[in-house]
N, C-alpha and C positions, 0 to 999 in steps of 0.2 A: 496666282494660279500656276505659273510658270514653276517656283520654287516646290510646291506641293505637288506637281508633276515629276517633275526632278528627286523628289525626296521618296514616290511612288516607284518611281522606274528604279534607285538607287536600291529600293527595300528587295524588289524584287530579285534584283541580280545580287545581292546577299544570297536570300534562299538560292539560287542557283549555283551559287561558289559551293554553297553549305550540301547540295545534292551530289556536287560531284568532286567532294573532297579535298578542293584544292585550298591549300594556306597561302591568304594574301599579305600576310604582317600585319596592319590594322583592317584589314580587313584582305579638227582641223580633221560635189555636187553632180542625180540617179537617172537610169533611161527608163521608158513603159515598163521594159521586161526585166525586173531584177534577177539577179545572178542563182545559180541553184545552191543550195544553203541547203543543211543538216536538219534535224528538227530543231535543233536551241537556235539556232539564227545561223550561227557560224559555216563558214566554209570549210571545205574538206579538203584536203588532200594539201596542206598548204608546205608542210614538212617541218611545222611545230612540234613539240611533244605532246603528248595527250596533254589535258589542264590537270587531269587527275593523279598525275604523275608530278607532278609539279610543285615547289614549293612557293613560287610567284607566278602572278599571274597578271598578264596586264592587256586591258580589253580594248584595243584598237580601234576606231570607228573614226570613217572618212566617208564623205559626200560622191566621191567616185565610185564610175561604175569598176565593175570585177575586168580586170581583162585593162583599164583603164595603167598608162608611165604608171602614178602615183601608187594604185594598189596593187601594181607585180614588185614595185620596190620598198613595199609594208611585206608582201610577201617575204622578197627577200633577207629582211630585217629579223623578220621571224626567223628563218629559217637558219641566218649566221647567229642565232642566240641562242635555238634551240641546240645547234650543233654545241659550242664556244661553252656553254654553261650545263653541260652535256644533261640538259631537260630540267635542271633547277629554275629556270625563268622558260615561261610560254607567254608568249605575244599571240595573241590572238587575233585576226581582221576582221574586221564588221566592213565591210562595203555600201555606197547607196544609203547612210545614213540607218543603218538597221538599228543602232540602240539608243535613237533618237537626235533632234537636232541641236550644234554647235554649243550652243546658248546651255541647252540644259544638259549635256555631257559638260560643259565648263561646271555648272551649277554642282554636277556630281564628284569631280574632283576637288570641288573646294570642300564636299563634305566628306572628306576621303575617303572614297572608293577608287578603286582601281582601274580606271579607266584613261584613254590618253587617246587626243584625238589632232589633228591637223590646224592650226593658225596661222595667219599672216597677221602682217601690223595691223591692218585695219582693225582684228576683232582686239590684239592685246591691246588696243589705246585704250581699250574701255577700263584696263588695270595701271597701263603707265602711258599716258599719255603720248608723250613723242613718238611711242614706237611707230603711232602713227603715217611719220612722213617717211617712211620706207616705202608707202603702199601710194606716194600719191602721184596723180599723173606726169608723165612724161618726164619723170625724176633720171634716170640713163637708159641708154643705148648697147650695152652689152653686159653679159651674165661676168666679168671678172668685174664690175661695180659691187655686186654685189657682194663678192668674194670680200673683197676689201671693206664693206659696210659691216661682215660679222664679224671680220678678225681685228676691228680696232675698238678702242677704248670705251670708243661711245656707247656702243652694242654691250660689249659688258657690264658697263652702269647700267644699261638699262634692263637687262637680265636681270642683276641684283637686284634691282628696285619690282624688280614682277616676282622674283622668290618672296619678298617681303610680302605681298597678295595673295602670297598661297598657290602661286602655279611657278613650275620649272620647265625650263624647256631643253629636254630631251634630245633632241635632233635640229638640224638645219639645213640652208643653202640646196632645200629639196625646188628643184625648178619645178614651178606649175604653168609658166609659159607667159606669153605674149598675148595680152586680150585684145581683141579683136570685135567688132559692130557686126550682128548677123540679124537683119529686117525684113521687112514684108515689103517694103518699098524699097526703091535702091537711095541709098545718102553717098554724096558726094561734095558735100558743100554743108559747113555749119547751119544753112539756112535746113536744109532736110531733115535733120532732125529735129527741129522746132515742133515743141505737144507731141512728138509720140512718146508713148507708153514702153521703155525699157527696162528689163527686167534686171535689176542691181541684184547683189548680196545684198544681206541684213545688215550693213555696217555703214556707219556715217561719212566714211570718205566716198563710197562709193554713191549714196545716194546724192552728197553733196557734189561731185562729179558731175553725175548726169543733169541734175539739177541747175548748173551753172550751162553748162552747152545748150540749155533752153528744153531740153526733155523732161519729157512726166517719168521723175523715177520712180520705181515698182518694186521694192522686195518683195522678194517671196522663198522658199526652198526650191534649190534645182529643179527636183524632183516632182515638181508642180509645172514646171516653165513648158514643157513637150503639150499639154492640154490648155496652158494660158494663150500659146499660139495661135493652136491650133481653134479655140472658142473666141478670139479678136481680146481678151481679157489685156494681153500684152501684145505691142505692135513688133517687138524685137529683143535682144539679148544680148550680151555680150560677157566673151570668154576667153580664152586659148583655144584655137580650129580641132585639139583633139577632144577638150570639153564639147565643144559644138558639135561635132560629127559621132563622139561615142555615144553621144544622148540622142542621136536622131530627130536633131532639129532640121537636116535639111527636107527631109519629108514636110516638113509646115513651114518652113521661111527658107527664101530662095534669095536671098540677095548678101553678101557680105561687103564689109568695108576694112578694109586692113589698118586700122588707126594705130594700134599698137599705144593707146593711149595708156597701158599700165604694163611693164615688165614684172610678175608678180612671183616671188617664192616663199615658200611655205617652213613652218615648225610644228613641230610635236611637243606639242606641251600635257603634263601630267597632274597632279596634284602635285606639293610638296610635301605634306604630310604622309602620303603615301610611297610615295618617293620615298624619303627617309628611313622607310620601314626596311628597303632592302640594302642588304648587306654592299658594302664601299666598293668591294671586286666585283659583284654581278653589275651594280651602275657604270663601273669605268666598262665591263661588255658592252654592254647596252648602246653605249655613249659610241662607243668604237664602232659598233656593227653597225649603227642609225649614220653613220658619215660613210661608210661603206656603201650603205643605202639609197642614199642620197645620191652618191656616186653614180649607182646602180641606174638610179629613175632620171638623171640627169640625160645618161647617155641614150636612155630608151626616149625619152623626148625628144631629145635632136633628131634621132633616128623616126620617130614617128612624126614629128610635124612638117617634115622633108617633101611628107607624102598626101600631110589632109589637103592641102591645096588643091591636087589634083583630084583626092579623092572627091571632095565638095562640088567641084566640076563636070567630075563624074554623074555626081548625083541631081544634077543640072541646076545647078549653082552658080550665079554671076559672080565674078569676083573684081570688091574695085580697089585701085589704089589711090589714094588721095593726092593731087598735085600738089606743087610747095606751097599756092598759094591758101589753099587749104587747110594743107598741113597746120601751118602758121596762125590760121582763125581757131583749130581745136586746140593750139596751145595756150596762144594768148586767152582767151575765156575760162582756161582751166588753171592759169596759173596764179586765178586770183585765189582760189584755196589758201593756196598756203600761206599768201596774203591776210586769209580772212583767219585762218587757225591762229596764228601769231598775234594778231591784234586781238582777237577775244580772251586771249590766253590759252587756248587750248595748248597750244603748245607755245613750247619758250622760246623766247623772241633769237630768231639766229638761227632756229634747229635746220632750218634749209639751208643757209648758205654753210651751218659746218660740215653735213651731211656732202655738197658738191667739194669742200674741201679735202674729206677722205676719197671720194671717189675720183678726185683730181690730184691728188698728194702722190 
């Protein structure tokens, strides 16, 4: 169903290229109140070129709300391409998940359409396995770990090896921030969270996560979590404090826990078939303007997360910090993951300690 969904929605934004003229060569979480939009879905005023003007087009869709680090610095990405390629490529931004979710925007790139959307390792494992242990808990403590995890060798095989999949990735080293525990009860102690209902991403590190700390883990889309709240469906969530506060979960859960159990960033990945399609000098733009971008959304996150703390409190928010002896129970129980990935084979035996060896090298 999933794939015949995906083949549905893909058909349709065809006719919709094909309405509004644009040649595409063959052809990577929402509040209550999504953002005001066009009639086609899209945003306005973003400082793209028309699509219609255009001779690439590539349709951007992120889980954040509009207004959200990640989708002022997809704006901005637009905006250095449309200038840089003086309107030959339009990036387009979908916000809130408008041209559906992760899973079948992937599905649509692998049948090459034009679309490119936000990943982290968790969902690329599902193509190359290891990328996985980027994403898993309490792997470092500061954002130049990760600088040093994309610029070395490993990262590059493993890129290769997801071109070979049929997806390329676009962009990187885009901060999506520090996740954080936000409940309906207040957790202070591993024992607290035992049986509640926390609501993970759709991805297997993350369910396996909360699954190991003794929590009932809950996929579902962002976009759902503000009413699973607020109906007892889910007992709590966990994010980055500007996810948590742009989606208006403090209005239905009032307690946070600063775990900081995932330092998490993100990539744009695209098809590669469609990729291919555009000419060698607009990809090296693209590639250029997306680290500019990146740039962009890095520094507006620092800048914004300075401030949800207090905002959260504002909003009459408890906020706890976990004592060392604490600290210490959420690591050890989570650091049987990679324990258990390595011994199933999920991933290859070693891929964590060479992963602490670049980020200690």
């Amino acid at each position: 169903m999933k794939k015949v969904f995906a083949m549905l929605l893909a058909l349709a934004m065809m006719f919709s290229l094909a309405a509004c003229g644009g040649e595409t060569g063959q052809g990577q979480d929402s509040s209550a109140n999504p953002p005001a939009q066009s009639a086609d879905g899209d945003k306005s005023g973003d400082g793209a070129a028309p699509a219609g003007d255009a001779q690439y087009v590539i349709k951007l869709c992120h889980e954040q709300v509009d207004g959200d680090p990640i989708d002022d610095g997809c704006d901005k990405w637009a905006e250095l391409v449309a200038e840089r390629t003086n309107g030959a490529v339009t990036i387009e931004v979908y916000p809130s998940s408008q041209l559906g979710v992760k899973a079948d925007l992937i599905e649509m790139m692998l049948m090459g359409q034009n679309v490119c959307t936000i990943a982290d390792g968790s969902y690329l494992m599902d193509y190359v396995p290891d990328f996985g242990v980027v994403m898993g808990p309490f792997l470092f403590t500061d954002w130049a770990a990760m600088e040093k995890i994309t610029a070395s060798d490993w990262w590059a095989q493993q890129a290769e090896l997801l071109r070979g999949e049929g997806l390329e990735i676009i962009s990187t080293n885009w901060i999506y921030g520090e996740r954080q525990l936000m409940t309906k009860s207040p957790v202070t102690s591993l024992a607290d969270i035992k049986g509640q209902k926390i609501r993970v991403p759709n991805n297997d590190i993350s369910v396996t996560m909360f699954n190991n700390l003794g929590a009932a883990s809950t996929p579902m889309a962002l976009s759902d979590v503000y009413t699973s709240l607020q109906t007892g469906v889910v007992d709590g969530v966990e994010n980055p404090l500007t996810t948590l506060y742009n989606n208006a979960f403090q209005e239905v859960c009032k307690n946070v826990t600063m775990t900081n159990h995932q330092m998490t960033f993100s990539n744009f990945i695209v098809g590669a078939d469609f990729w291919n399609t555009i000419p060698a000098e607009h990809q090296q733009t693209i590639l250029d303007c997306g680290a500019e971008a990146a740039l962009y959304n890095n520094e507006l996150y620092q800048k914004v997360s300075q401030d949800m703390q207090k905002a959260l409190e504002d909003a009459g928010c408890t906020i706890y910090t976990l004592d060392d002896a604490a600290l210490e129970e959420f690591k050890a129980a989570s650091v049987q993951l990679y324990r258990d990935y390595e011994s199933s084979g999920t991933w290859t035996t070693g891929v964590y300690d060479q992963i602490q060896s670049i980020i200690n090298g």
